[in-house]
C-alpha positions in Angstrom: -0.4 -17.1 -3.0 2.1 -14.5 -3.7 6.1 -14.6 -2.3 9.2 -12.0 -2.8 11.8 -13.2 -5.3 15.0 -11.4 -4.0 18.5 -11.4 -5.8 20.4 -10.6 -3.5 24.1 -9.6 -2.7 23.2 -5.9 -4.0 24.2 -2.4 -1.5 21.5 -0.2 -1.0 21.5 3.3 -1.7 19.6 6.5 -2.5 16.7 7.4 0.1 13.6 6.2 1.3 10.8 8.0 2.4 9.0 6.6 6.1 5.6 6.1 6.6 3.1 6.8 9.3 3.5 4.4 12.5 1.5 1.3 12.2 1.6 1.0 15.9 0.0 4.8 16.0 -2.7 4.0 13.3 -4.3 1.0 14.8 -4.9 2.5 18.0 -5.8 6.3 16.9 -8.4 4.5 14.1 -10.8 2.9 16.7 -9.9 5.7 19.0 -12.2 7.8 16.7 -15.1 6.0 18.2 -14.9 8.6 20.6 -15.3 11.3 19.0 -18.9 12.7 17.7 -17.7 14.4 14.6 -15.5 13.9 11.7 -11.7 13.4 12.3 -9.2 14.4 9.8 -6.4 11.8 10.4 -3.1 12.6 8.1 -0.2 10.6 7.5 -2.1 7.4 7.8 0.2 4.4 6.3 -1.4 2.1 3.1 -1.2 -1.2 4.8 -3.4 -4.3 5.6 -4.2 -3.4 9.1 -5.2 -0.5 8.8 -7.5 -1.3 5.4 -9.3 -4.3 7.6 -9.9 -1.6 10.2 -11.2 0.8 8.2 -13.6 -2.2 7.1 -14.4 -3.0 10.7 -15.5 0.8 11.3 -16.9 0.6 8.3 -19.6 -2.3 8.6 -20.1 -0.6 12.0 -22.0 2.5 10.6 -18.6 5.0 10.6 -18.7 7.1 7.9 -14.9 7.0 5.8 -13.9 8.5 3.1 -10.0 8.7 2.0 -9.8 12.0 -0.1 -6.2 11.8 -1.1 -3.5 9.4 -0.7 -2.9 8.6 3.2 -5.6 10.5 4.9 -8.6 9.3 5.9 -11.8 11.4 7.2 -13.9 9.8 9.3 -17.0 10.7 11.1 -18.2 8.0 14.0 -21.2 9.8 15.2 -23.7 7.3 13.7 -21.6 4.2 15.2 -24.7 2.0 17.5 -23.2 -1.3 16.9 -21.1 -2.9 19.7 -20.2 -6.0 18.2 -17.8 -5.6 15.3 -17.3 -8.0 12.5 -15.6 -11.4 13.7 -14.3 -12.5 10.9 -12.4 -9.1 10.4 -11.4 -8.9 14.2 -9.6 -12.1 13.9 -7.6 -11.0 11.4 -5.3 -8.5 13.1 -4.3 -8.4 16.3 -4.7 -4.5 17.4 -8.4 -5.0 17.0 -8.6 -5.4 20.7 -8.7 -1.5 21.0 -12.1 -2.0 19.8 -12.9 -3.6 23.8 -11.8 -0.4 25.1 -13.1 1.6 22.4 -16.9 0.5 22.5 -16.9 0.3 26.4 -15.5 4.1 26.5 -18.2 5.0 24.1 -21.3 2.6 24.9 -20.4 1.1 28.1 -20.9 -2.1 26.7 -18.4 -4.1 24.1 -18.7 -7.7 22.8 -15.5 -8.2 20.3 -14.3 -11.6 19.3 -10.5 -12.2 20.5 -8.2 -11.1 17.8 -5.8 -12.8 15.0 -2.3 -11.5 14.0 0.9 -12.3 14.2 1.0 -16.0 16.0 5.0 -15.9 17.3 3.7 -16.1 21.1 0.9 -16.1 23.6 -0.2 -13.1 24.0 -2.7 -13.0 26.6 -5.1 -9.7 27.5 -4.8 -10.1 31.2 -3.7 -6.7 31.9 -6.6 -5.6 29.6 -9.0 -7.5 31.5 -7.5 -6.2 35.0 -7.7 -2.2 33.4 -11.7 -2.9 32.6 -12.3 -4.2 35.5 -10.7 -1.6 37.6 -12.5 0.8 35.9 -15.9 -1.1 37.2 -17.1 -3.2 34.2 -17.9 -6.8 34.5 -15.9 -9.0 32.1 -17.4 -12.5 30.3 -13.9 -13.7 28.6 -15.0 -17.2 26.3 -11.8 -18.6 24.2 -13.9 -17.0 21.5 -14.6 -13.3 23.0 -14.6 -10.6 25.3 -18.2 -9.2 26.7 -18.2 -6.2 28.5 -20.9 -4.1 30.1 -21.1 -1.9 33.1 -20.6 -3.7 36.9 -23.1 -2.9 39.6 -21.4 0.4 40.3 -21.1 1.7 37.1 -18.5 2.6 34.8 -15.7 5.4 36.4 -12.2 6.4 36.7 -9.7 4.3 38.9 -6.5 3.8 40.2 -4.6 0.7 39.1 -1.0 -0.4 38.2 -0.4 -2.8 35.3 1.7 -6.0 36.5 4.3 -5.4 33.3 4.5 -2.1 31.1 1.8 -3.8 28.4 1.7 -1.5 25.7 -1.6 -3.2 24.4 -3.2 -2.6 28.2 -1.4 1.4 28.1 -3.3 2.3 25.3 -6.9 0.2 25.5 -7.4 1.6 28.9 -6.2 5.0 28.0 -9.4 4.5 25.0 -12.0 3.6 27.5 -11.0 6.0 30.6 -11.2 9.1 27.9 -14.9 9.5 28.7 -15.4 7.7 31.7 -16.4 10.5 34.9 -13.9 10.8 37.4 -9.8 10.7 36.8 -8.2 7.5 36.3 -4.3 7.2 37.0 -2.4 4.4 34.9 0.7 3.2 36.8 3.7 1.3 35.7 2.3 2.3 32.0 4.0 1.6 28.6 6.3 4.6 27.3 6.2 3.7 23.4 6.2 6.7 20.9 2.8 5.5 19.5 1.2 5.8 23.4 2.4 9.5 23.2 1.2 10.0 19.8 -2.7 8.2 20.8 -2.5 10.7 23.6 -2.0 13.5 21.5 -4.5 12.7 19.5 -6.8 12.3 21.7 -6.2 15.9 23.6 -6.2 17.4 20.0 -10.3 16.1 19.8 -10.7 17.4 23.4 -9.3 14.7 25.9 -7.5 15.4 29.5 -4.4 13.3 29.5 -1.2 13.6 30.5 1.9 11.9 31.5 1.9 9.8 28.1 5.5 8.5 27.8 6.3 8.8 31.3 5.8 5.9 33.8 2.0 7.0 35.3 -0.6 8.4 32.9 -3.4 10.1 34.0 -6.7 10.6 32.1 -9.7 12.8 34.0 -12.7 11.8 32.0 -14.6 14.3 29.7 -18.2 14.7 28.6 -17.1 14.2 24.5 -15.1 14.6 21.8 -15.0 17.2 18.8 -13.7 16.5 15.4 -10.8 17.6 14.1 -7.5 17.0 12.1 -3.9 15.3 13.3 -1.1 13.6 11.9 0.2 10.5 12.9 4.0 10.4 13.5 6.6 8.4 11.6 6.9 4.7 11.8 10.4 4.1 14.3 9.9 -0.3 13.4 9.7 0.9 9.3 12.5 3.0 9.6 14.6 0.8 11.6 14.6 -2.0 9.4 15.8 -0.2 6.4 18.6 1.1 8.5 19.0 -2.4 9.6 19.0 -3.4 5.9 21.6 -0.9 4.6 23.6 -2.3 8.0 24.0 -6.0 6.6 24.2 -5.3 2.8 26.4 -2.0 3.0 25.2 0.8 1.3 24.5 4.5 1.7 20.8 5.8 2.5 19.4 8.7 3.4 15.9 7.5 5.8 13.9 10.5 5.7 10.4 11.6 7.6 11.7 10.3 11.2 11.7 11.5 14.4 15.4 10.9 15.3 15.3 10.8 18.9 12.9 7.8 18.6 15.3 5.9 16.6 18.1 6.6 18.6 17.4 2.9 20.7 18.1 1.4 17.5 20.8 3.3 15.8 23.3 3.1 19.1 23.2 -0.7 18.5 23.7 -0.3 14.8 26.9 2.3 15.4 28.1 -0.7 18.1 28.5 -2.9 15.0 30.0 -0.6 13.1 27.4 1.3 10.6 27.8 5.0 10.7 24.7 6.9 11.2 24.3 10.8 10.7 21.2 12.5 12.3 19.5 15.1 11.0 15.9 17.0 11.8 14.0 15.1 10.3 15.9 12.4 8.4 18.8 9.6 9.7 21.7 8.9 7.4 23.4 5.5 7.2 26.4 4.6 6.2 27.8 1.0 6.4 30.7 0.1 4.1 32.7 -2.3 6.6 32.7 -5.7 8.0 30.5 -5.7 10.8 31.0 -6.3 14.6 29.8 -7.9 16.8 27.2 -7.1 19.6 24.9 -7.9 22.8 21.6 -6.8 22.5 18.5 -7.1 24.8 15.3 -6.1 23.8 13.2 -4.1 26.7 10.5 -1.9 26.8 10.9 1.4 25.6 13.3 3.4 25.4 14.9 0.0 25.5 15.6 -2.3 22.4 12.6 -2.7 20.6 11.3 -6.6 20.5 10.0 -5.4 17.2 13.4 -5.3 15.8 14.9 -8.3 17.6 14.7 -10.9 14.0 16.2 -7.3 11.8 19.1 -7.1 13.9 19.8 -10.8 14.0 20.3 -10.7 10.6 22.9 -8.4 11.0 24.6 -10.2 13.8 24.6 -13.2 11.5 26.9 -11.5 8.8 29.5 -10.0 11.9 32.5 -10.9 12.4 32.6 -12.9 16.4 29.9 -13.9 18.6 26.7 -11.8 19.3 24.2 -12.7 22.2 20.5 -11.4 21.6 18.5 -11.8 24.4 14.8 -11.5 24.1 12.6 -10.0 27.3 9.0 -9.3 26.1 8.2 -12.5 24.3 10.4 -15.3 25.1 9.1 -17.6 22.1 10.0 -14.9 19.2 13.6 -16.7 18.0 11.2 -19.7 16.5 9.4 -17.9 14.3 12.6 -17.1 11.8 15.9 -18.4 13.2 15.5 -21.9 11.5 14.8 -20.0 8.0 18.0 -17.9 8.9 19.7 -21.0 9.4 18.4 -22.5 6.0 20.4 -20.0 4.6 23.5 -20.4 6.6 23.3 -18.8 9.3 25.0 -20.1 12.8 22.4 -19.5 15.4 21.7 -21.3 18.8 18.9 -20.6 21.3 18.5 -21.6 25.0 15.7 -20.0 27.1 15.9 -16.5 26.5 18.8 -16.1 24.6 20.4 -16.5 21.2 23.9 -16.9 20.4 24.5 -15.9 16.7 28.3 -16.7 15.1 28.9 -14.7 12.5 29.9 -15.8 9.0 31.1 -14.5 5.8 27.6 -14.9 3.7 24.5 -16.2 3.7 23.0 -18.2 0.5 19.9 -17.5 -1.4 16.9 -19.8 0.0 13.3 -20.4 0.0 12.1 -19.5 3.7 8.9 -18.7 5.1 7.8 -15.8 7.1 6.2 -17.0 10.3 4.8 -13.0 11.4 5.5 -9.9 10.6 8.8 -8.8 11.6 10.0 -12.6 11.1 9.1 -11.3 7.6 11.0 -8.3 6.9 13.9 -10.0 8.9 14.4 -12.8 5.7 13.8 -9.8 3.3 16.8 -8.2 4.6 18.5 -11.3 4.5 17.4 -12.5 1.3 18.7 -8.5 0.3 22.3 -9.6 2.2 22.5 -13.2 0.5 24.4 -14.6 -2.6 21.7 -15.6 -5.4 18.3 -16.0 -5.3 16.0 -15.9 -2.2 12.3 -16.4 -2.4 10.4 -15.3 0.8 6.6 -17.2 1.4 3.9 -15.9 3.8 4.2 -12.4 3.0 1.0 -11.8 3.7 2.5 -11.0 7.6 5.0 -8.5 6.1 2.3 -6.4 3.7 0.7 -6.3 7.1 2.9 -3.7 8.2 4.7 -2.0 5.6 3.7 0.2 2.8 5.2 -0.5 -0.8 7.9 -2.5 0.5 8.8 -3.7 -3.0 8.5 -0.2 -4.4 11.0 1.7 -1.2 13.7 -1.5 -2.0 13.7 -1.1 -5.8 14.6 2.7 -5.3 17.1 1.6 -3.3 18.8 -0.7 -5.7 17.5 -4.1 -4.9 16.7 -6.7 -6.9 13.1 -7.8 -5.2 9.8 -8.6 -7.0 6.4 -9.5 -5.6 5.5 -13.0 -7.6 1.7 -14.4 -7.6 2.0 -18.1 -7.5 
């Protein structure tokens, strides 16, 4: 069992360099089902995820080699299996893309219901209503998800998804690529990493368009050809170091962003009184003042990311006044971090969708357990914030999505180290 030992109290400042979008890599990866070929995929982040799905595709038959730091090659054409590992599916939650994946590919799928982060129920119906639209029939156990073709085959459709579910966006988008006939996603996600699966996908041959709009359409094509793309920046990486030079002051220059996908984030940040600089490719923050306070409610994008709901709390618990965070995606997400914050003296009540955070001077070193991934890098950034010594548990969530975490905060001035117990 390893934690983070954090002495804390320390600004941050220097630069830090982003990785490639987590979000991005977990759906492009079994994307490459698809294609019949080798794919060149650059920019690929060094994290947990994406090394247990690389070991899914792996003991499936996919050929993978990693030739240099953050690429990975890999060729899918001697894929047959349909049923992936179990024990490796229920280890990460984005391993549902598989389901659309294998069905896009074989026409049939049987994949165990995935693991993760456990902060709230989060059920596949819109999945489940995408395949069968599309005509497959659908055995769902409390164990896994069977798929196979219905008695009129598998084709293109015309659906609307009850809520913008990013997970539903991008599985159907996987299993339509293929599929004769044109299918038309309505009331569809808008997140960066749905643009950047599309892209991908076009780059190896696909017809899709309308990616970050509200409708998506996808008219199905024969195959896939190999070939070589670059995922785009992590926006949840590179907002929570801006959200941790926001609550322990500091200077930092965040470079490889895209601005403009950062820019949900960084209007809140401004609001509270950090100063941020845009530039091409790179965001520079400044925060060398009390903070204010703010309201903030998380929504689909290019709303408030739910993603960096427990980051920004953080940083309403060290403002001066009363902030309100108000949480629209998943309602249970305060539990999974706001007790540790209070552990550390934070002032933070919750009713039903909302929690009211009164800001004091400083928070105190504690030991405090992650609950799931952003939960994680929320008590990072207050252990980072804090007066003495902070020691953070269950970080296997956070190494889940971020790459040398330790490594980016000791350039940065903090005093954190990675501890096997």
């Amino acid at each position: 069992m390893a934690i983070y030992e954090i002495n804390g109290g320390k600004p941050l400042n220097g630069s830090v360099t982003i990785s490639g979008a987590k979000n991005a890599a977990v759906a492009i990866l079994p994307a490459a089902l698809l294609v019949s070929g080798k794919c060149r995929i650059e920019n690929v982040p060094d994290i947990s995820d994406v090394r247990i799905l690389l070991d899914i595709l792996d003991g499936m038959g996919a050929d993978i080699q990693c030739p240099e730091p953050h690429v990975v090659e890999i060729d899918c054409t001697a894929v047959h299996c349909t049923e992936p590992n179990a024990d490796l599916v229920r280890e990460m939650r984005a391993s549902y893309y598989l389901m659309g994946a294998l069905l896009g590919r074989f026409g049939k799928a049987h994949v165990a219901l995935p693991g993760g982060c456990n902060f709230a129920s989060r059920p596949i119906d819109q999945h489940i209503k995408g395949f069968l639209a599309l005509g497959a029939d659908v055995d769902e156990t409390e164990d896994y998800v069977a798929l196979q073709p219905g008695p009129d085959g598998l084709q293109g459709s015309r659906f609307s998804l009850d809520m913008a579910s990013v997970g539903a966006t991008v599985n159907i988008m996987i299993a339509a690529t293929l599929l004769p006939g044109q299918t038309i996603i309505e009331n569809a996600a808008k997140e960066p990493h749905i643009v950047d699966l599309a892209n991908f996908l076009n780059t190896m041959g696909a017809r899709i368009s309308g990616a970050g709009t509200d409708t998506v359409k996808i008219r199905g094509v024969n195959s896939l050809k190999g070939g070589t793309y670059t995922i785009i920046p992590d926006q949840i990486e590179a907002g929570t170091y801006l959200a941790a030079v926001t609550a322990t002051g500091g200077n930092v220059l965040v470079q490889n962003v895209i601005p403009k996908h950062l820019e949900c984030i960084t209007t809140k940040l401004q609001e509270m009184g950090a100063r941020i600089i845009p530039f091409d490719d790179a965001v520079r923050i400044i925060s060398d003042r009390r903070l204010r306070q703010a309201t903030v409610k998380t929504r689909p994008y290019p709303g408030f990311p739910t993603d960096m709901q427990a980051q920004v709390c953080v940083c309403m618990a060290l403002a001066s006044g009363t902030s309100r965070l108000t949480e629209s995606v998943y309602e249970t997400r305060f539990f999974g971090y706001c007790t540790e914050l209070e552990s550390m003296g934070a002032k933070i009540s919750i009713s039903s969708k909302t929690a009211t955070v009164v800001g004091v001077d400083h928070l105190e070193g504690a030991t405090v357990s992650a609950h799931d991934l952003r939960a994680g890098a929320a008590l990072v950034i207050a252990g980072l914030a804090a007066k003495g010594t902070t020691r953070v548990q269950n970080i296997h969530f956070v190494e889940r999505g971020y790459e040398n975490l330790i490594g980016k905060l000791t350039a940065l001035g903090a005093d954190i180290r990675r501890i096997e117990e």
